[in-house]
KELOBA-521789 format. One record per atom (N, C-alpha, C): x, y, z; atom name; residue number from 1. Coordinates in steps of 0.02 Angstrom, whole numbers, plus 32768, in hexadecimal, padded with zeros to 4 digits. Example, Ala and Ser with C-alpha at 12.3 -4.5 7.8 and 13.67 -1.06 7.14 Angstrom:
REM residues 2
<r u="8294" v="7EE4" w="8186" atom="N" nr="1"/>
<r u="8267" v="7F1F" w="8186" atom="CA" nr="1"/>
<r u="8294" v="7F5B" w="8186" atom="C" nr="1"/>
<r u="8282" v="7F90" w="8162" atom="N" nr="2"/>
<r u="82AC" v="7FCB" w="8165" atom="CA" nr="2"/>
<r u="8285" v="8002" w="818A" atom="C" nr="2"/>
***
This chain:
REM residues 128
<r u="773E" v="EBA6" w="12D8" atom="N" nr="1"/>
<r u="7782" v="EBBB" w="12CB" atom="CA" nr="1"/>
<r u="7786" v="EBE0" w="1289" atom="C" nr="1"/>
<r u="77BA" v="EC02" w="127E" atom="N" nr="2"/>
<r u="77C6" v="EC2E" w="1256" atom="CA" nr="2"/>
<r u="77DE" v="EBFD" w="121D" atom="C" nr="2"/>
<r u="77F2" v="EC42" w="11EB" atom="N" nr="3"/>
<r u="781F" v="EC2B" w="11CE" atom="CA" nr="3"/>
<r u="785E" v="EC15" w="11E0" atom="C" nr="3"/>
<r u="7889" v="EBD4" w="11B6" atom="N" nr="4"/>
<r u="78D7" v="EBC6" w="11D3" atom="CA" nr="4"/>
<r u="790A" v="EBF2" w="11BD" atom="C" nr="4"/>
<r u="78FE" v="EC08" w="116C" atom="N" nr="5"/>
<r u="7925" v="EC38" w="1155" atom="CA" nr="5"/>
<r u="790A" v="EC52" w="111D" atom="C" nr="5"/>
<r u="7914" v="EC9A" w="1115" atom="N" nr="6"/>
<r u="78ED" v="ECB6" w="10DE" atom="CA" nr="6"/>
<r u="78FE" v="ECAF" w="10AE" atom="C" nr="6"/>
<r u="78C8" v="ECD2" w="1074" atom="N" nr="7"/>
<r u="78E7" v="ECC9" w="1026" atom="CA" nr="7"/>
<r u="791E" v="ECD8" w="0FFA" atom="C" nr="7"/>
<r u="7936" v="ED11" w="1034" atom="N" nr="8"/>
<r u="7985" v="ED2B" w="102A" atom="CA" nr="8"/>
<r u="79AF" v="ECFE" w="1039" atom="C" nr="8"/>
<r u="79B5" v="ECE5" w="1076" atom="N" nr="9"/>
<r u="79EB" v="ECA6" w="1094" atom="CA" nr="9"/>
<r u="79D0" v="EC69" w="1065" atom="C" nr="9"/>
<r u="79A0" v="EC5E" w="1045" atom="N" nr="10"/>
<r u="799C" v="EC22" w="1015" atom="CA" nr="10"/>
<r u="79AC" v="EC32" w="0FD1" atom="C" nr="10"/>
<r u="79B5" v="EC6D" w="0FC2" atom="N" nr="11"/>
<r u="79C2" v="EC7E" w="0F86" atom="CA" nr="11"/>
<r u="7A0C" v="EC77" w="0F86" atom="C" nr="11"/>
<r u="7A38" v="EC8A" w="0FBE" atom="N" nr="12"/>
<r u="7A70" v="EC91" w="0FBE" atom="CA" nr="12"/>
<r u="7A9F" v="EC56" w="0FD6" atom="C" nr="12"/>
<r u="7A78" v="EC25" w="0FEB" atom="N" nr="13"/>
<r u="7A93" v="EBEE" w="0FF8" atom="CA" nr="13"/>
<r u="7A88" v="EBAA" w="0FD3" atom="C" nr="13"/>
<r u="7A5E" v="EBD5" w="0F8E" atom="N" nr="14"/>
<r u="7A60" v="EBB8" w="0F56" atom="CA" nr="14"/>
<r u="7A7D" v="EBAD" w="0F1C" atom="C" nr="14"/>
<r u="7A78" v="EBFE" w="0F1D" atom="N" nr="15"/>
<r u="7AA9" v="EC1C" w="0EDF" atom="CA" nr="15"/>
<r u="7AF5" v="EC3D" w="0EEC" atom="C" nr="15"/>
<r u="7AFB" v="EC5A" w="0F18" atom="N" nr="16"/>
<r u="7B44" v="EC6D" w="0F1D" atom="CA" nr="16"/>
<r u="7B60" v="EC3E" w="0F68" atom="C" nr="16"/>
<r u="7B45" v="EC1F" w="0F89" atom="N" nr="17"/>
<r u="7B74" v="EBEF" w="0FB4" atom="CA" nr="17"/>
<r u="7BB4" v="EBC3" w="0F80" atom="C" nr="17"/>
<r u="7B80" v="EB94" w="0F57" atom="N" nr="18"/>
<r u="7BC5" v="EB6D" w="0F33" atom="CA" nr="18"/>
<r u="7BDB" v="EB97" w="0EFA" atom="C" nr="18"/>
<r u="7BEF" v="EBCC" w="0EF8" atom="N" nr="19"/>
<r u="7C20" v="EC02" w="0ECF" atom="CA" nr="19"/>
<r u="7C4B" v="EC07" w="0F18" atom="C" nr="19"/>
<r u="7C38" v="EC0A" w="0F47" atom="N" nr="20"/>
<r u="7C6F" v="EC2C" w="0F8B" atom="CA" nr="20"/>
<r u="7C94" v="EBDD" w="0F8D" atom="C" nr="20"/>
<r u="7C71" v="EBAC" w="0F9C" atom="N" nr="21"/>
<r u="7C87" v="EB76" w="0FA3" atom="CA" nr="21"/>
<r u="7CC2" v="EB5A" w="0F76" atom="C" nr="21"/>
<r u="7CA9" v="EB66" w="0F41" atom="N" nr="22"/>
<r u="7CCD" v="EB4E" w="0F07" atom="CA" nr="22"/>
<r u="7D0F" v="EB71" w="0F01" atom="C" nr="22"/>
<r u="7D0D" v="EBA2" w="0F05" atom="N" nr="23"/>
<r u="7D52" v="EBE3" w="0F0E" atom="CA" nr="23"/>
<r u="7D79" v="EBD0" w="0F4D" atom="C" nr="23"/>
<r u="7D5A" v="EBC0" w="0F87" atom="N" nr="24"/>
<r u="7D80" v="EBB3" w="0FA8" atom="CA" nr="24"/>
<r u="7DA2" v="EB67" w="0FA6" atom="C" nr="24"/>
<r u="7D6C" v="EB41" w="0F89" atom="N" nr="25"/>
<r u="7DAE" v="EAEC" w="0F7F" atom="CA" nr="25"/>
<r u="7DD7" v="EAF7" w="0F39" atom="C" nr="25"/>
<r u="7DCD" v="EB31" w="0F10" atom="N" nr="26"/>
<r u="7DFF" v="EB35" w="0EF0" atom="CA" nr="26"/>
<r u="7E48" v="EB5B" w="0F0F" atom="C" nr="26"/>
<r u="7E31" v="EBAB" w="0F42" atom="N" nr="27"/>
<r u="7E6D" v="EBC1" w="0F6B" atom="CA" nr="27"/>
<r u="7E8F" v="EB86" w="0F9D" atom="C" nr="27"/>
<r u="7E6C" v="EB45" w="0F9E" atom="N" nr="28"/>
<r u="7E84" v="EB1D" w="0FCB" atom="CA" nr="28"/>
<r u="7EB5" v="EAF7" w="0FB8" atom="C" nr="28"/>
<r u="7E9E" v="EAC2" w="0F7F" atom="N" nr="29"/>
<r u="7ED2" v="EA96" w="0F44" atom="CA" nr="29"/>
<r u="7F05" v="EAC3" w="0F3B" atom="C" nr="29"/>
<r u="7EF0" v="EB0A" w="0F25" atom="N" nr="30"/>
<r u="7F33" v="EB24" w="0F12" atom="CA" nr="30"/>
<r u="7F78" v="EB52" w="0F51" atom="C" nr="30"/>
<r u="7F6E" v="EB48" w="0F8B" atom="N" nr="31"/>
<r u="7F7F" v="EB4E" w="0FC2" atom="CA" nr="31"/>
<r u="7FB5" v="EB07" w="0FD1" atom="C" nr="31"/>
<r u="7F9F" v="EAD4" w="0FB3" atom="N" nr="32"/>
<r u="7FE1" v="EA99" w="0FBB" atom="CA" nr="32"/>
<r u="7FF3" v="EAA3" w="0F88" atom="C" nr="32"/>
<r u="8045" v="EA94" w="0F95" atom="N" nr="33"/>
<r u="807A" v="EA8A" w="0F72" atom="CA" nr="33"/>
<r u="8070" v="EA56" w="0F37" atom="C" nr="33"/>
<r u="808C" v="EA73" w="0EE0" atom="N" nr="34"/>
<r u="8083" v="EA2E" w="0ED3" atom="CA" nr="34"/>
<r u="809D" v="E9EF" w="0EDF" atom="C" nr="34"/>
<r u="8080" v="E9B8" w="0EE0" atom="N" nr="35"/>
<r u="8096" v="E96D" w="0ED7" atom="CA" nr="35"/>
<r u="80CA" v="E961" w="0EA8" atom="C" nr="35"/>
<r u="8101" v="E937" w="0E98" atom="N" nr="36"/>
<r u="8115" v="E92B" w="0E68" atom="CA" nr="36"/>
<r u="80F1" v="E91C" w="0E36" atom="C" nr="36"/>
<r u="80FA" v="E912" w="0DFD" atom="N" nr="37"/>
<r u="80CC" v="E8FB" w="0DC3" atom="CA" nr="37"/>
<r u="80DD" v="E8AB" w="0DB4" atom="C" nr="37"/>
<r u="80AF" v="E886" w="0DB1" atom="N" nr="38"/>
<r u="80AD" v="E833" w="0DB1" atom="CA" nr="38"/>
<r u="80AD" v="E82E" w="0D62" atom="C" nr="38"/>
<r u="807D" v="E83F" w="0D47" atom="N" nr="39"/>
<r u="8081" v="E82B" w="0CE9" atom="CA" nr="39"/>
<r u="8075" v="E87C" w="0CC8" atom="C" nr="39"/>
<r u="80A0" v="E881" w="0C9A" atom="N" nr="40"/>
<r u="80A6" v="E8C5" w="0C71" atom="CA" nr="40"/>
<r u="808B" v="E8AE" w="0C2F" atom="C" nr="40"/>
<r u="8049" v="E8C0" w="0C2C" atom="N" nr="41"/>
<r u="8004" v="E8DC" w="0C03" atom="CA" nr="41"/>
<r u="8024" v="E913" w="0BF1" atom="C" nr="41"/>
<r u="8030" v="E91F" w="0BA8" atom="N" nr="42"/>
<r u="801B" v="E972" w="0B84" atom="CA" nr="42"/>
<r u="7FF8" v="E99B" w="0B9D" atom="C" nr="42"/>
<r u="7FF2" v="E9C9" w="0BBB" atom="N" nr="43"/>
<r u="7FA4" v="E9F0" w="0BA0" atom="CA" nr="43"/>
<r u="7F82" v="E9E5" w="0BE4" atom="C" nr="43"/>
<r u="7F82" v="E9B8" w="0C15" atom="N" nr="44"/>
<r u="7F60" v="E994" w="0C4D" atom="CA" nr="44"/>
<r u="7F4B" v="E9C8" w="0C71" atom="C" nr="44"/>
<r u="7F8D" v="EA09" w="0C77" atom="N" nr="45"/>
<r u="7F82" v="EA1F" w="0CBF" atom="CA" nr="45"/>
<r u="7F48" v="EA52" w="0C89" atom="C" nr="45"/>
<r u="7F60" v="EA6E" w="0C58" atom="N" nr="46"/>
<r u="7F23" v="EA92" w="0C56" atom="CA" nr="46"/>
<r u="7EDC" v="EA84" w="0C38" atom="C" nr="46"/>
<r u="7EEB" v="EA54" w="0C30" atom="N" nr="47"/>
<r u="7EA2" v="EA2E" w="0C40" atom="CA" nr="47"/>
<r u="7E58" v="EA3F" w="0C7E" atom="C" nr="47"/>
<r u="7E9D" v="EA1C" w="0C95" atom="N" nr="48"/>
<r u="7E73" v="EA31" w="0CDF" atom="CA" nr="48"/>
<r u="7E71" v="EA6D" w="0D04" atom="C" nr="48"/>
<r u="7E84" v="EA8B" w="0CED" atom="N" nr="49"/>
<r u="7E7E" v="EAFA" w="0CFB" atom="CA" nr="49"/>
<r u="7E46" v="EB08" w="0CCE" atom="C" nr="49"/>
<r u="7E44" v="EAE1" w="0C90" atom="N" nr="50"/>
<r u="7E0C" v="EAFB" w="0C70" atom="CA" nr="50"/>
<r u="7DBA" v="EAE0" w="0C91" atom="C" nr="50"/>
<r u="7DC5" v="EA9E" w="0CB1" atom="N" nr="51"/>
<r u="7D91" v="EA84" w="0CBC" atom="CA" nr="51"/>
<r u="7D88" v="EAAF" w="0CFD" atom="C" nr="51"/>
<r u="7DB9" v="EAAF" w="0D2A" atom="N" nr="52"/>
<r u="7DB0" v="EAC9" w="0D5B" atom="CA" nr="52"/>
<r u="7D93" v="EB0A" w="0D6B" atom="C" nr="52"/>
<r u="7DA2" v="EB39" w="0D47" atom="N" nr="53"/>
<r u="7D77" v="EB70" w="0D27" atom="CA" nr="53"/>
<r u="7D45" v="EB78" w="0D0C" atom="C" nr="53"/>
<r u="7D40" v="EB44" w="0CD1" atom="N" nr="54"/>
<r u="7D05" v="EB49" w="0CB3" atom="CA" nr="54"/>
<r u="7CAB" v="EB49" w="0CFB" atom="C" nr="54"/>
<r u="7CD5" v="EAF5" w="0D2C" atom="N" nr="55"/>
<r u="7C95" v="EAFE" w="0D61" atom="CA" nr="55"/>
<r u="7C80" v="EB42" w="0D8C" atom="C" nr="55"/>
<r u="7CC7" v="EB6A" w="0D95" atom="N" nr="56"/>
<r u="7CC5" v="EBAB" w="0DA5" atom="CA" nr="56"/>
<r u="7C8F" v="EBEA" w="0D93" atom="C" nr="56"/>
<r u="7C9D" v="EBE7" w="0D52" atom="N" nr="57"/>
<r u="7C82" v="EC12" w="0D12" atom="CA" nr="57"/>
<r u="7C3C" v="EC0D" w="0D16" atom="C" nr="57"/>
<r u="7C2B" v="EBB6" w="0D26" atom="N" nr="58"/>
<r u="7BEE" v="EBA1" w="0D14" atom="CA" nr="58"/>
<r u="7BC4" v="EBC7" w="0D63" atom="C" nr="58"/>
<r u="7BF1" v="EBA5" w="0D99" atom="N" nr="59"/>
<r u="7BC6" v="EBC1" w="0DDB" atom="CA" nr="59"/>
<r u="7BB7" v="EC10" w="0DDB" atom="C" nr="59"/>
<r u="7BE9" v="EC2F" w="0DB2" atom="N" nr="60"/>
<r u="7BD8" v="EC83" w="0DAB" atom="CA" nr="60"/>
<r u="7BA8" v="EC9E" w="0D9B" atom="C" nr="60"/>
<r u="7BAB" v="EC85" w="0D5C" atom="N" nr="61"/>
<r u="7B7C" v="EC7C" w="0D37" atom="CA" nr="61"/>
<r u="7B26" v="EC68" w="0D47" atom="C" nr="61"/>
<r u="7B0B" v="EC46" w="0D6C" atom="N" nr="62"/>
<r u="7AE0" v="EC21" w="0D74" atom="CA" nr="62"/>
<r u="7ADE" v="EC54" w="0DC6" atom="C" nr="62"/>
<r u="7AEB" v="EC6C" w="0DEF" atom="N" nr="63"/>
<r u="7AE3" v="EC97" w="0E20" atom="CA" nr="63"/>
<r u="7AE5" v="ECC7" w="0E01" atom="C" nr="63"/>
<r u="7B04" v="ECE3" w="0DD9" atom="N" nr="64"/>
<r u="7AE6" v="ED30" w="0DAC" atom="CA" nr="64"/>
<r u="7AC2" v="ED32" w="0D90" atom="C" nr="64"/>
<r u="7AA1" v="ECFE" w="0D6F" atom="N" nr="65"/>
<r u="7A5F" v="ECFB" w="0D4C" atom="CA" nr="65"/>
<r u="7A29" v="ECFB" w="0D63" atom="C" nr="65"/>
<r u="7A26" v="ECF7" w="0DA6" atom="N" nr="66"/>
<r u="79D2" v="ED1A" w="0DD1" atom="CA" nr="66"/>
<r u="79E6" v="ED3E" w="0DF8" atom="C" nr="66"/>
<r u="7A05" v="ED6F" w="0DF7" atom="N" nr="67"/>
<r u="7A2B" v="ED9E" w="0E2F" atom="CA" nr="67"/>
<r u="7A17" v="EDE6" w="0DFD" atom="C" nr="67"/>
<r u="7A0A" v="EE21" w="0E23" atom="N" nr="68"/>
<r u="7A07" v="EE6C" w="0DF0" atom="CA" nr="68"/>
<r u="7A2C" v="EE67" w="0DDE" atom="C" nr="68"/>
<r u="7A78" v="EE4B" w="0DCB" atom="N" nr="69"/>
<r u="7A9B" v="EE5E" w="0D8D" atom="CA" nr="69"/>
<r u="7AA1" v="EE35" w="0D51" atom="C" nr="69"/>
<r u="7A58" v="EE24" w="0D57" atom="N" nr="70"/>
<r u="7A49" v="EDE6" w="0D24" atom="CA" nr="70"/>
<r u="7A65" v="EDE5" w="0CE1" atom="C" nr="70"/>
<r u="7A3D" v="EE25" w="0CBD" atom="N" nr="71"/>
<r u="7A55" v="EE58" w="0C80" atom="CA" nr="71"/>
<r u="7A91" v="EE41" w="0C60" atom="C" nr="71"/>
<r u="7ABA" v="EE44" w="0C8F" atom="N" nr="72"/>
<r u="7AFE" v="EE4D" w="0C8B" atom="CA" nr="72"/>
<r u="7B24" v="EE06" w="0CB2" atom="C" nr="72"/>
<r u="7B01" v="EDD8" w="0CA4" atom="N" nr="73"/>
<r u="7B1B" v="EDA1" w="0CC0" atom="CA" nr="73"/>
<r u="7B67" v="ED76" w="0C83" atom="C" nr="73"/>
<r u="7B67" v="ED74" w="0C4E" atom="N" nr="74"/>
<r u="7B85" v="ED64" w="0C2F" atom="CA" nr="74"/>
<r u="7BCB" v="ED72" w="0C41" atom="C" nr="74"/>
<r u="7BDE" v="EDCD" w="0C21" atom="N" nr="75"/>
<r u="7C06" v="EE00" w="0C3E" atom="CA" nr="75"/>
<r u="7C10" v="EDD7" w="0C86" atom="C" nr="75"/>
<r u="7C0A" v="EDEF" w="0CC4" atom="N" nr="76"/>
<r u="7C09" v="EDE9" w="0CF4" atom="CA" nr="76"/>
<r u="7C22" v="EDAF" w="0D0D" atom="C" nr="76"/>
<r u="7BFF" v="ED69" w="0D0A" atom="N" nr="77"/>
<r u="7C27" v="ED26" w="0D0B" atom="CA" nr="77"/>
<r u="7C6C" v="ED15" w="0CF2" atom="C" nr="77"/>
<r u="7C7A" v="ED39" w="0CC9" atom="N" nr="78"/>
<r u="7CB1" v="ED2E" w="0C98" atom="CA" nr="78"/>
<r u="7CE6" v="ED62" w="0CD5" atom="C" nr="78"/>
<r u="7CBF" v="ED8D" w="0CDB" atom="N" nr="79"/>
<r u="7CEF" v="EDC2" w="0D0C" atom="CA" nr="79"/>
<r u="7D17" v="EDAA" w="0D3D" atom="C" nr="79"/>
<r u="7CDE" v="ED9A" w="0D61" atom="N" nr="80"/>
<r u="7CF5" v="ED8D" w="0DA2" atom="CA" nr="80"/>
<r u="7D11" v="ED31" w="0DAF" atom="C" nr="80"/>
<r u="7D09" v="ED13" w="0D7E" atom="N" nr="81"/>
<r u="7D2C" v="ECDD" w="0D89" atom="CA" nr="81"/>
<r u="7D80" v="ECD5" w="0D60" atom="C" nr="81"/>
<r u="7D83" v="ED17" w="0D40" atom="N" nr="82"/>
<r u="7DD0" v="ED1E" w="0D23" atom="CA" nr="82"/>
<r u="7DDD" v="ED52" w="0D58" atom="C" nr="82"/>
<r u="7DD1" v="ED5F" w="0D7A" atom="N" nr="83"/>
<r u="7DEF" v="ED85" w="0DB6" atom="CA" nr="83"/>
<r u="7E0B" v="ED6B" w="0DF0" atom="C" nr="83"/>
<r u="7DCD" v="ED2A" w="0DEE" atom="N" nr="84"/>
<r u="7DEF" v="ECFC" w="0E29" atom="CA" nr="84"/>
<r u="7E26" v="ECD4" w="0E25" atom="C" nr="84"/>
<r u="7E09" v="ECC3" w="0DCD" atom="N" nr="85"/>
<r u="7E4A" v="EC96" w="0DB6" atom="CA" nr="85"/>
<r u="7E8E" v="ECAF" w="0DB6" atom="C" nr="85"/>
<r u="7E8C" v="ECF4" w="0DA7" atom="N" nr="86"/>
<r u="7EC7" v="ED24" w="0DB6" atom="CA" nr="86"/>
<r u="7EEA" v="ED28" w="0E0F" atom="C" nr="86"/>
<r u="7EB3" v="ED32" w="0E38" atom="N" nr="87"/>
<r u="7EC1" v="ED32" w="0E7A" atom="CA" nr="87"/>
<r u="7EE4" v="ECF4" w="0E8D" atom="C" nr="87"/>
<r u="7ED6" v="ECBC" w="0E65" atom="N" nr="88"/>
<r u="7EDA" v="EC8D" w="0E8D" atom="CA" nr="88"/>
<r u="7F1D" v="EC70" w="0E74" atom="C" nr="88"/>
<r u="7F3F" v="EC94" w="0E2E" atom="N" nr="89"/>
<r u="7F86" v="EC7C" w="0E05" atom="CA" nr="89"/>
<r u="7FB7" v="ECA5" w="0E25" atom="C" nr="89"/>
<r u="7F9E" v="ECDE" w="0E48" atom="N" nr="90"/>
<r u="7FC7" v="ED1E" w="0E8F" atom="CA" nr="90"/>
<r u="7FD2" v="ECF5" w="0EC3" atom="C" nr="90"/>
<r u="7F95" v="ECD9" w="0ED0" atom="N" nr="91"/>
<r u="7FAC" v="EC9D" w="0F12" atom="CA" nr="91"/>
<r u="7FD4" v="EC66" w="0F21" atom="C" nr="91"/>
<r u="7FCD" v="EC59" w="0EDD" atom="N" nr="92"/>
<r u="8004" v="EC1D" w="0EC7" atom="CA" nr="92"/>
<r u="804F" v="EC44" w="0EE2" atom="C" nr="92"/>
<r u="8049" v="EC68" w="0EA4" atom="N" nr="93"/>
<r u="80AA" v="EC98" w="0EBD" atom="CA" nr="93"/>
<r u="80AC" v="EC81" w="0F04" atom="C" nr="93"/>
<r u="8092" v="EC7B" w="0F3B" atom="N" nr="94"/>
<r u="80B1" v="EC94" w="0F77" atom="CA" nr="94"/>
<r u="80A2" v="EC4A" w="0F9D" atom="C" nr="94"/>
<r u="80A0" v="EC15" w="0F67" atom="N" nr="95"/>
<r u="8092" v="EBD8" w="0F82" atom="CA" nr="95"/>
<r u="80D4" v="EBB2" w="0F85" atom="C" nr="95"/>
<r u="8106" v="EB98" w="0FB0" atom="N" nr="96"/>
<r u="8130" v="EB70" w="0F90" atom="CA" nr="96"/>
<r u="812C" v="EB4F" w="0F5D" atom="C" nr="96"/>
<r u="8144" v="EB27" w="0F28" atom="N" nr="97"/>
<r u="8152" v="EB09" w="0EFC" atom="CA" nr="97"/>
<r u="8114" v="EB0B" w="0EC9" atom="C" nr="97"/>
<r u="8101" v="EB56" w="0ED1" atom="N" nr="98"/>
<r u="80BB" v="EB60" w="0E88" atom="CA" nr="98"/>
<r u="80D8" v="EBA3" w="0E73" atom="C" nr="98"/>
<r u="80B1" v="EBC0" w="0E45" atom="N" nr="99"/>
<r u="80D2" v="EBEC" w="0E20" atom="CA" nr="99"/>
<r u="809D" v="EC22" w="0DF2" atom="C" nr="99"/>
<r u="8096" v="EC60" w="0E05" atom="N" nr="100"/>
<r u="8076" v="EC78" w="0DCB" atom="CA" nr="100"/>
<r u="807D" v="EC68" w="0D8B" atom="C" nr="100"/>
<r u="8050" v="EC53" w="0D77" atom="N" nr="101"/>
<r u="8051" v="EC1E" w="0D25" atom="CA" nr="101"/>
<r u="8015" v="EC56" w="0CEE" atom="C" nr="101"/>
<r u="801F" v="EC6E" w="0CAA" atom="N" nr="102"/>
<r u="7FEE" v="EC9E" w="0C92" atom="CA" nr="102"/>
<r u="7FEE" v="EC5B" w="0C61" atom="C" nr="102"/>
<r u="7FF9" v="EC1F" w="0C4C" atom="N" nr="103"/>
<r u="7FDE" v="EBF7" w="0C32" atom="CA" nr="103"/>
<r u="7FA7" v="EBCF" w="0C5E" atom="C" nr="103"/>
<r u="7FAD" v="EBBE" w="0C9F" atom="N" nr="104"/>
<r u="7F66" v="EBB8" w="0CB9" atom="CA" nr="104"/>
<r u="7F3E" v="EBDA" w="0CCE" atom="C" nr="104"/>
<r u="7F3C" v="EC2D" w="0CC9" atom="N" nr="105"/>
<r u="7F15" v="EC67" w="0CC9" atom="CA" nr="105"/>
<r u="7EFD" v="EC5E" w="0C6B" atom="C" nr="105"/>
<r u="7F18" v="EC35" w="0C60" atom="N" nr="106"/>
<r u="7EF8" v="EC63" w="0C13" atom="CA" nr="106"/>
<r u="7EE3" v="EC08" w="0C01" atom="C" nr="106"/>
<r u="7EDC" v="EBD4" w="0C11" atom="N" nr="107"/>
<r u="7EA9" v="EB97" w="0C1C" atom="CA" nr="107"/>
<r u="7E7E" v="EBA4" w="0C3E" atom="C" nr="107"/>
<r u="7E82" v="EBC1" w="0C96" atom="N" nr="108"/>
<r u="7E5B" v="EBDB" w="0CAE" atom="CA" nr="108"/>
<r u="7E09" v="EC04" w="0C78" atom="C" nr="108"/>
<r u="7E37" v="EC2F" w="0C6D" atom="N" nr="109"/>
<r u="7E11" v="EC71" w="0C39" atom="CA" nr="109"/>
<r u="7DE0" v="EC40" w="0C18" atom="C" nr="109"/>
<r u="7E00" v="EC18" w="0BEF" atom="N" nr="110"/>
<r u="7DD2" v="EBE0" w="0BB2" atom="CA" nr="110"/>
<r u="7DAF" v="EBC6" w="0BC3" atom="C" nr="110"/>
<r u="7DAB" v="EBAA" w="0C08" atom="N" nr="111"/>
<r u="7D6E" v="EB7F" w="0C18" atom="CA" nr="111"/>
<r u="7D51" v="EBBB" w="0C3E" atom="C" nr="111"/>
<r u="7D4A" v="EBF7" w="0C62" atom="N" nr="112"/>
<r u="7D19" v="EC08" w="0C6A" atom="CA" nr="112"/>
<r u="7CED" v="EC3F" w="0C26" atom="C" nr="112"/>
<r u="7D1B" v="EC51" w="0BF8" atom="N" nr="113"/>
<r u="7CF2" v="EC67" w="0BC8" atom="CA" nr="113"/>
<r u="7CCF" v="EC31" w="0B95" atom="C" nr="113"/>
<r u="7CED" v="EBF7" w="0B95" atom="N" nr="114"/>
<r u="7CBF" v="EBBC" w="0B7D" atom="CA" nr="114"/>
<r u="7C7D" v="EBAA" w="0B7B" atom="C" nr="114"/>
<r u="7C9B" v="EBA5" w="0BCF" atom="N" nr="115"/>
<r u="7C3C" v="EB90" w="0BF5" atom="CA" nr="115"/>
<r u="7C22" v="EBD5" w="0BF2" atom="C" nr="115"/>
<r u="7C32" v="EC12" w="0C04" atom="N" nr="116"/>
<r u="7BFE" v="EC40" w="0BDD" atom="CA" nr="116"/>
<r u="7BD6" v="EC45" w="0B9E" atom="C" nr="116"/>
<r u="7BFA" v="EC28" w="0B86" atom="N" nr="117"/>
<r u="7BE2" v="EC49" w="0B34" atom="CA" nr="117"/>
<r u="7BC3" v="EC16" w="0B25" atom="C" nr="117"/>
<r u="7BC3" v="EBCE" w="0B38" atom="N" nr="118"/>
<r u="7B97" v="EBB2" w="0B36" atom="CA" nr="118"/>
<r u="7B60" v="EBAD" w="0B6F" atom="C" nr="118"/>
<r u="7B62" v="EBC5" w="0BA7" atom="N" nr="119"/>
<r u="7B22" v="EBDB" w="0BCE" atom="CA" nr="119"/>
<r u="7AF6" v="EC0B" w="0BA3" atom="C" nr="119"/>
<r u="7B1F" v="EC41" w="0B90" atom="N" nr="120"/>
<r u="7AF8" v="EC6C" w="0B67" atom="CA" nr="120"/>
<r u="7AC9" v="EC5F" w="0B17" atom="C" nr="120"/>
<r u="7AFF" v="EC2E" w="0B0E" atom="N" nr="121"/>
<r u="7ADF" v="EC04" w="0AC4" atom="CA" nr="121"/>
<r u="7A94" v="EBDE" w="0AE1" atom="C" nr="121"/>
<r u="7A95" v="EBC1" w="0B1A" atom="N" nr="122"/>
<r u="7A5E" v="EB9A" w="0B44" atom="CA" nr="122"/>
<r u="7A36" v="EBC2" w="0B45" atom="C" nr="122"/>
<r u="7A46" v="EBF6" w="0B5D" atom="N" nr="123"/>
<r u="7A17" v="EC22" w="0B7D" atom="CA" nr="123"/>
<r u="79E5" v="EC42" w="0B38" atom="C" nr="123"/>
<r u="7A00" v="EC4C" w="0AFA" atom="N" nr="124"/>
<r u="79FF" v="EC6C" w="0AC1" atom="CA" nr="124"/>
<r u="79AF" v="EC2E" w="0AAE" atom="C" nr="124"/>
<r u="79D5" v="EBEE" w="0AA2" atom="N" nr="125"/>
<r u="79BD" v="EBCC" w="0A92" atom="CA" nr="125"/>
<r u="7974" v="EBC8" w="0ABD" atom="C" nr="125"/>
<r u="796B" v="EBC7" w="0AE0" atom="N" nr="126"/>
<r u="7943" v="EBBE" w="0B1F" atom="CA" nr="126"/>
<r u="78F4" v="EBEE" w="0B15" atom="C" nr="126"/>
<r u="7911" v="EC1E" w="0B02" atom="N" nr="127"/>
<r u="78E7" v="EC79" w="0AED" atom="CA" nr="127"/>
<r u="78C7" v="EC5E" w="0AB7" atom="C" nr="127"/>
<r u="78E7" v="EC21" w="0A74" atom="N" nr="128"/>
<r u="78BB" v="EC30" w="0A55" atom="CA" nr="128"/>
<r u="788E" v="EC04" w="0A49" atom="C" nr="128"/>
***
């Protein structure tokens, strides 16, 4: 017997499957309506936009870093996961009882330029 799947389908169902995955259970959570709020934490919700991003940032990140646009993986992670985060505060608008919010686009933002800059600090560190 052959091969089951090649180095392309293992590369890709390594590195960019849980980036697709991950984007989509975030378009999902944010597709229900919110819940009422049970205990009001300061700061809570964007907390968790930052964390929630930050894992984002990180999956970008880490699939662009053995992919040809390696180079440019820093740039790039940062890109495309404030794009989604953007796509995904558009989606909200049209959600009942959610709301385009540019304070959780801009928590969003923090945790994925976070975990960059410290991937990149890793990475720095790593070289020498």
């Amino acid at each position: 017997m052959g091969k089951l799947m090649s180095t392309d389908t293992k590369h890709f169902m390594r590195y960019w499957m849980p980036v697709i995955l991950y984007a989509g259970l975030i378009f999902t959570i944010s597709s229900f309506p919110l819940p009422p709020p049970k205990v009001e934490i300061p700061f809570v919700d964007k907390f968790i936009h930052l964390i929630e991003y930050g894992i984002l940032g990180f999956l970008f990140y880490r699939a662009l870093k053995v992919s040809k646009l390696a180079s440019r993986v820093f740039l790039l992670a940062i890109t495309f996961s404030i794009l989604y985060a953007l796509s995904d505060e558009i989606h909200q608008f049209f959600v009942p009882g959610r709301e385009f919010d540019l304070w959780d686009l801009a928590a969003d933002s923090l945790g994925i330029v976070l975990i960059a800059l410290y991937l990149k600090h890793k990475q720095g560190l790593a070289r020498k």
